[in-house]
C-alpha positions as CSV (number, residue, x, y, z in Angstrom):
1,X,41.0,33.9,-70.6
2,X,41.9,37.7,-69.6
3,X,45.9,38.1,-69.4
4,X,46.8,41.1,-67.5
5,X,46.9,44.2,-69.3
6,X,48.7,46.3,-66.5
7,X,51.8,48.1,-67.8
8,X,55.1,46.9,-66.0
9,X,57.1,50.6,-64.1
10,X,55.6,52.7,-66.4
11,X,56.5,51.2,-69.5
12,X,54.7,50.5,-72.4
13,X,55.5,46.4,-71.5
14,X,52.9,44.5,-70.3
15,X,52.7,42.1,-67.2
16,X,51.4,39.2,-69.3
17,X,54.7,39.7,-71.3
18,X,57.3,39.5,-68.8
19,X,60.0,36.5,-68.7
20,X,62.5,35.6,-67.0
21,X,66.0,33.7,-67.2
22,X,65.8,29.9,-67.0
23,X,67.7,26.9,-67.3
24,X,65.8,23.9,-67.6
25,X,62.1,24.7,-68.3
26,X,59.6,22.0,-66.4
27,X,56.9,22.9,-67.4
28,X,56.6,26.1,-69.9
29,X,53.9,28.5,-70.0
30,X,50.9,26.6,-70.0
31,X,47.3,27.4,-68.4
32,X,46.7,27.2,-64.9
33,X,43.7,25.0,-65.5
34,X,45.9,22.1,-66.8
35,X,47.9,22.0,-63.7
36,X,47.8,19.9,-60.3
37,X,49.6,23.0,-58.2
38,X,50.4,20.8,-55.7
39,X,51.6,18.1,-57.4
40,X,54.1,20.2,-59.3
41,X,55.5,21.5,-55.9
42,X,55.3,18.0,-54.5
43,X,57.8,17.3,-57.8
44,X,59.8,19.9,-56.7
45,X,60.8,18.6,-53.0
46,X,60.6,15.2,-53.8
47,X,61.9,13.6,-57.0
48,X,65.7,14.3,-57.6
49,X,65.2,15.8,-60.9
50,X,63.0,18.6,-59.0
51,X,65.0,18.9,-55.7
52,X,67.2,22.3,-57.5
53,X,66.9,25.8,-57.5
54,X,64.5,27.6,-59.6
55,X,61.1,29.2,-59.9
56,X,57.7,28.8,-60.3
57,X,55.9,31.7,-62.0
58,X,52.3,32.4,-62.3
59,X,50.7,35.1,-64.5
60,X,47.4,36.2,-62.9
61,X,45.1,38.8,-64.8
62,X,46.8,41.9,-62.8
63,X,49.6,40.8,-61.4
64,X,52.7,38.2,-62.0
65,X,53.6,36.5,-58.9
66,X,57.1,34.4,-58.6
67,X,57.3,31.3,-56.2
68,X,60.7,30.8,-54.9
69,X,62.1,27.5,-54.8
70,X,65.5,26.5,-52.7
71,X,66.5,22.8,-53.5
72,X,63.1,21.8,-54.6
73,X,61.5,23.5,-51.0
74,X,58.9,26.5,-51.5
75,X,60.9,29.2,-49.6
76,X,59.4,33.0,-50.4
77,X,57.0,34.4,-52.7
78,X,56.8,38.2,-54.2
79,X,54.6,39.5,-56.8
80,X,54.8,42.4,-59.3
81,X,51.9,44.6,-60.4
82,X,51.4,48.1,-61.8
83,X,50.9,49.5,-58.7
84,X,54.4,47.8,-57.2
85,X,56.2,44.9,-56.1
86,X,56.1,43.5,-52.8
87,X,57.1,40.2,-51.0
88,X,53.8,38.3,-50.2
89,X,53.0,35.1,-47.7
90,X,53.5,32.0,-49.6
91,X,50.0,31.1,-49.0
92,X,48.3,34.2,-50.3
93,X,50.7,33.5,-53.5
94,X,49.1,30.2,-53.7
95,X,45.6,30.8,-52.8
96,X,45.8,33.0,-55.8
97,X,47.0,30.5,-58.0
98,X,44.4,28.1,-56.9
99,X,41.3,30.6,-57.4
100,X,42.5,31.9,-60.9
101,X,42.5,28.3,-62.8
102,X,40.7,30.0,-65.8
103,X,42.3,33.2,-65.9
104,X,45.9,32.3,-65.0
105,X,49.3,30.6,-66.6
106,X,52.2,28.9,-65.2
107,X,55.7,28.3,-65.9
108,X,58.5,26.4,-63.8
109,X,62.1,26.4,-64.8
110,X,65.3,26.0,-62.9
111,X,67.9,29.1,-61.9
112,X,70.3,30.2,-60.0
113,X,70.6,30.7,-56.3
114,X,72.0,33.9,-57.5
115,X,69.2,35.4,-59.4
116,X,66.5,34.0,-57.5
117,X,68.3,36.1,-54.5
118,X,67.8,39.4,-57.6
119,X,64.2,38.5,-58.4
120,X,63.5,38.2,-54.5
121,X,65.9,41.7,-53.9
122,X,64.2,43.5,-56.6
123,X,60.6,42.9,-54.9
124,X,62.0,43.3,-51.1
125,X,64.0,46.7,-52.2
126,X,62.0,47.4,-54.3
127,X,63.8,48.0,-57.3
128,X,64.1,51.9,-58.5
129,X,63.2,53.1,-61.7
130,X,65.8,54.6,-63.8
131,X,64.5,57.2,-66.4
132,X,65.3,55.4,-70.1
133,X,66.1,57.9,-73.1
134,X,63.6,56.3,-75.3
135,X,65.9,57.9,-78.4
136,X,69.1,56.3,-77.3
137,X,68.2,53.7,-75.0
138,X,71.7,52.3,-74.9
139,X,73.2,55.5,-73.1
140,X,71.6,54.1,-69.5
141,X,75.1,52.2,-69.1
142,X,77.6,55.3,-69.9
143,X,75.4,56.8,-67.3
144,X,75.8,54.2,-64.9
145,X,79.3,54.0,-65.4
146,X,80.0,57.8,-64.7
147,X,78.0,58.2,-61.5
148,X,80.0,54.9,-60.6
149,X,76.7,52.7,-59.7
150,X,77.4,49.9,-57.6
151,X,74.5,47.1,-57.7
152,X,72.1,45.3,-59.9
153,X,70.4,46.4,-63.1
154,X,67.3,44.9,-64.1
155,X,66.8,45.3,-67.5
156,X,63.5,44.8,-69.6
157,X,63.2,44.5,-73.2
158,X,60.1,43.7,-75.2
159,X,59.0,41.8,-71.7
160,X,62.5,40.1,-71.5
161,X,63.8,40.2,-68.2
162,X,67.7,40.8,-67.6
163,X,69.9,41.2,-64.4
164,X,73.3,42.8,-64.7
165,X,75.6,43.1,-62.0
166,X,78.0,46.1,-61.7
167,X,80.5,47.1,-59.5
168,X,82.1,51.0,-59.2
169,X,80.6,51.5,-62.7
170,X,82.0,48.2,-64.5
171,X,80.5,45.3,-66.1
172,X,80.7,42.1,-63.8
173,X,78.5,39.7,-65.2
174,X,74.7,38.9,-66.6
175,X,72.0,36.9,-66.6
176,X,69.7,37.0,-69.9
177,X,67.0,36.3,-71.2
178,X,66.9,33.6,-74.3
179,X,70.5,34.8,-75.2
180,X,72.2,32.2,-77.4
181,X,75.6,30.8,-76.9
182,X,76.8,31.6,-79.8
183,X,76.3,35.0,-79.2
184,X,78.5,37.0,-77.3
185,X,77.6,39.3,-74.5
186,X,78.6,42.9,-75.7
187,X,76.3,41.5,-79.0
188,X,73.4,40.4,-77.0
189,X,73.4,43.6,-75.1
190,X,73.1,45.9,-78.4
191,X,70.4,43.3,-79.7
192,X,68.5,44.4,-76.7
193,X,68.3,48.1,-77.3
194,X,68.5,47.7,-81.5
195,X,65.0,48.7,-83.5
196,X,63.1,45.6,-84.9
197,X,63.8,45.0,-88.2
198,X,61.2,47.0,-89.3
199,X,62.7,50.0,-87.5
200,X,60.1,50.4,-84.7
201,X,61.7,50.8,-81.0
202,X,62.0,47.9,-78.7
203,X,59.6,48.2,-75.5
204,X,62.4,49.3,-72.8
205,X,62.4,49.4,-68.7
206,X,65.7,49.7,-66.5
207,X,65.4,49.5,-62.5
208,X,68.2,48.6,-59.9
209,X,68.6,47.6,-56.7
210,X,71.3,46.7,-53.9
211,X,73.0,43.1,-54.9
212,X,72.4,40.3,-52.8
213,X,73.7,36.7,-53.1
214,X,70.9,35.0,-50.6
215,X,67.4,35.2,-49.8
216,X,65.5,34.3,-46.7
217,X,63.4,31.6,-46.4
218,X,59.7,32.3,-45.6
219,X,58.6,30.4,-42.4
220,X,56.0,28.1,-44.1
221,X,51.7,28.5,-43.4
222,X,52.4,25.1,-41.2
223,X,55.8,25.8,-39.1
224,X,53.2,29.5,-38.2
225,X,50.3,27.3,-37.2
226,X,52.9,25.0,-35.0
227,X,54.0,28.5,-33.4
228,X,50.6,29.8,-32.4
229,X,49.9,26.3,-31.2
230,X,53.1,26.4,-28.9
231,X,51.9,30.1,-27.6
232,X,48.8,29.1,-26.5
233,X,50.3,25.5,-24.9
234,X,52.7,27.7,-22.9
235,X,50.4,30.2,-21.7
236,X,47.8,27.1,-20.5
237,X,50.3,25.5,-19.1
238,X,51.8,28.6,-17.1
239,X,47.7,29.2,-16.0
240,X,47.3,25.7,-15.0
241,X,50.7,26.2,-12.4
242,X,49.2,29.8,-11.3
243,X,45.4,29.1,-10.6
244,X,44.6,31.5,-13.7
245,X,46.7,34.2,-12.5
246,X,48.8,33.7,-15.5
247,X,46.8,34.9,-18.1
248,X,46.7,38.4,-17.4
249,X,50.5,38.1,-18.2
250,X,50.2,36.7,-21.1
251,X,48.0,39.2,-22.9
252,X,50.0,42.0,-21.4
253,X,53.5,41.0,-22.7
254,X,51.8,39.8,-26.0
255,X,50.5,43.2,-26.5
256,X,53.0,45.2,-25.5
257,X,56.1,42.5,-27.5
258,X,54.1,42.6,-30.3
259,X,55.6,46.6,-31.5
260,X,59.1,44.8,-31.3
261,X,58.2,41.3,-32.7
262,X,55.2,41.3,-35.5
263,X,54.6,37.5,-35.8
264,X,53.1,37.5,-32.3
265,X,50.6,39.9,-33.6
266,X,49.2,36.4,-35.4
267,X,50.9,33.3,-33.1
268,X,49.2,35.4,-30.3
269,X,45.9,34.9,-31.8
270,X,43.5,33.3,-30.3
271,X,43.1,29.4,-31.9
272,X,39.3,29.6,-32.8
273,X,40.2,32.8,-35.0
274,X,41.2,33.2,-38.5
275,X,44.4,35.5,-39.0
276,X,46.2,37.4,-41.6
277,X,48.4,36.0,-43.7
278,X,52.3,36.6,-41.9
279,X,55.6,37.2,-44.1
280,X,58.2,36.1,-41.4
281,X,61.3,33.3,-41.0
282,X,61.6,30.8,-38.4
283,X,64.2,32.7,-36.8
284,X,61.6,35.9,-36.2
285,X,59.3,33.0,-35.0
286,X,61.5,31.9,-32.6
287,X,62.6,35.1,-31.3
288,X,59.0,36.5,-30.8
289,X,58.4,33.2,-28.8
290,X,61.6,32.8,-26.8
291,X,61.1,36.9,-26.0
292,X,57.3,36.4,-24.9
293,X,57.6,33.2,-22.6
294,X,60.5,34.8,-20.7
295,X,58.7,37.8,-20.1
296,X,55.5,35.2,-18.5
297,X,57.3,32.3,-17.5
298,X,59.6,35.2,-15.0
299,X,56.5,37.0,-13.6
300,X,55.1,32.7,-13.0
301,X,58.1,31.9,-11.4
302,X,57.5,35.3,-8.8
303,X,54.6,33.3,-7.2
304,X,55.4,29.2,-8.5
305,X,59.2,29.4,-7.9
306,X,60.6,26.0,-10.1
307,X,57.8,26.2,-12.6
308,X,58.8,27.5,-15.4
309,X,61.3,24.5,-16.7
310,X,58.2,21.9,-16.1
311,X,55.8,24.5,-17.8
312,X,58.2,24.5,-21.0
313,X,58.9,20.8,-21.0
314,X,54.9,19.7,-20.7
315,X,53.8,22.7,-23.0
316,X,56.5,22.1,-25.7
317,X,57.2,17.9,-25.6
318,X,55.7,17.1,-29.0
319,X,57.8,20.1,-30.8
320,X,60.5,19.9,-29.0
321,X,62.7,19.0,-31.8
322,X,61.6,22.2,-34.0
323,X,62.6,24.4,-31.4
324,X,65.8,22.7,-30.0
325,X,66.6,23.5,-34.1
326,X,65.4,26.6,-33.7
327,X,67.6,27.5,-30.7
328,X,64.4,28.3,-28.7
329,X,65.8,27.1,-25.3
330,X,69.0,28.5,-25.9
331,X,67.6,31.6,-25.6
332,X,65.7,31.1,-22.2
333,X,68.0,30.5,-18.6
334,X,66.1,27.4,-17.3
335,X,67.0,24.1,-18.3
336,X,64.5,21.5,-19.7
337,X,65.1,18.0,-18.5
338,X,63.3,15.5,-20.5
């Protein structure tokens, strides 16, 4: 088994070494070849114990990627590696899970709502560098405090990963890494910047970003598919009441909607094609379809005048609940009678 020896923001910390806050641990680092991944996130959703907030984090050979889990529900997926951090479709986060069984390890532990909203932020931002004084390490937060820094500060020691909040300059509140209770916080925070015993320099790496308390929730691989399915349902529908006139239409107003609203770029894909992989919500969803069908069903109702509410009720009966939740016919002016 290769563990990634990619160096974390230009530190001397390794990828394979980073770790995180937790609560409860469910299941601590263990190999990915000893774990049912789908069973684990089928834990997560379903059994009370696993229906909380927390993460599931995977450590591929050159990169560390962080499943985010709201209430037990898989809801957005970034990764870190040398070259950056991004925010990544759930399913490319878990095909690469799936293919690196040998190579890989897992971990799953409960947190916050509050730092999984930081280890999401810190991806989506991405978090900035912030030049360490390898002599006096601990002088990054009398420089924070004089340029008045508003934000968090993700601090790594020796591969530990902490988040400190601060506000104008001042100290609002943490979350560490393996600090004990006993141990107070102005101790904690001179343990992480003290030599080892033996005098040599702890591994250091400091980064902030914005503060966030939420994250968004990915739109997941299925509710996409049930998109694309609906786009191509309305646009056969709106042929079938135009004698094929229709479909010049919806090409045209794909194509050109597509600059504004990206998810068409794959729900607008033909269904016999494969696609990339799409980071998006439901709302964006929604709003790339409820934008695109107006745009057809107006230019339909030139030469079928009355069409378009039968059109949306026939093409959308069988998801008509996911968009009525989605405020989908909100955001069109005919009314669907069912």
């Amino acid at each position: 088994m290769r563990l990634s020896t990619a160096r974390f923001t230009n530190s001397e910390i390794r990828l394979a070494d980073l770790e995180f806050p937790a609560g409860r641990v469910h299941v601590n680092r263990t190999r990915l070849a000893f774990i049912h991944l789908d069973n684990l996130l089928h834990f997560a959703k379903a059994d009370r114990d696993g229906r909380v907030d927390g993460y599931v984090v995977g450590y591929l050979p050159d990169e560390v990627v962080l499943l985010l889990l709201r209430s037990g529900e898989l809801a957005n997926a970034v990764a870190i590696a040398a070259s950056g951090r991004a925010v990544l479709p759930i399913s490319r986060v878990r095909h690469h899970l799936q293919q690196e069984l040998e190579r890989g390890e897992l971990a799953y532990c409960d947190a916050p709502l509050e730092q999984l909203a930081w280890m999401y932020q810190s991806c989506a931002a991405p978090a900035e560098p912030r030049q360490v004084d390898l002599q006096r390490p601990e002088q990054l937060f009398p420089a924070l405090q004089h340029e008045r820094f508003t934000g968090i500060v993700e601090l790594v020691s020796d591969g530990r990963v902490n988040y400190i909040r601060i506000d104008d300059g001042e100290f609002v509140h943490a979350l560490f890494c393996d600090k004990p209770d006993n141990v107070s916080v102005s101790q904690h925070m001179h343990r992480l910047f003290a030599p080892h015993d033996d005098g040599t320099r702890r591994a250091i790496s400091a980064a902030v970003f914005p503060r966030v308390d939420d994250f968004p929730d990915q739109a997941s691989p299925e509710l996409i598919q049930t998109y694309r399915e609906l786009f191509w349902a309305i646009a056969e529908q709106a042929d079938g009441e135009t004698s094929g006139s229709a479909s010049k239409h919806v090409h045209h107003f794909r194509d050109l909607l597509k600059k504004v609203h990206r998810p068409l770029e794959v729900i607008g894909q033909p269904l016999d094609r494969e696609t990339d992989d799409l980071v998006t919500t439901r709302d964006e969803l929604t709003l790339a379809l409820s934008d695109w069908a107006l745009q057809v069903l107006e230019q339909v109702e030139i030469t079928a005048p009355g069409a378009a509410p039968s059109i949306l009720r026939d093409a959308t009966r069988e998801q008509r609940f996911v968009l009525q939740s989605a405020g989908f016919y909100e955001r069109l002016p005919w009314t669907v009678a069912w």
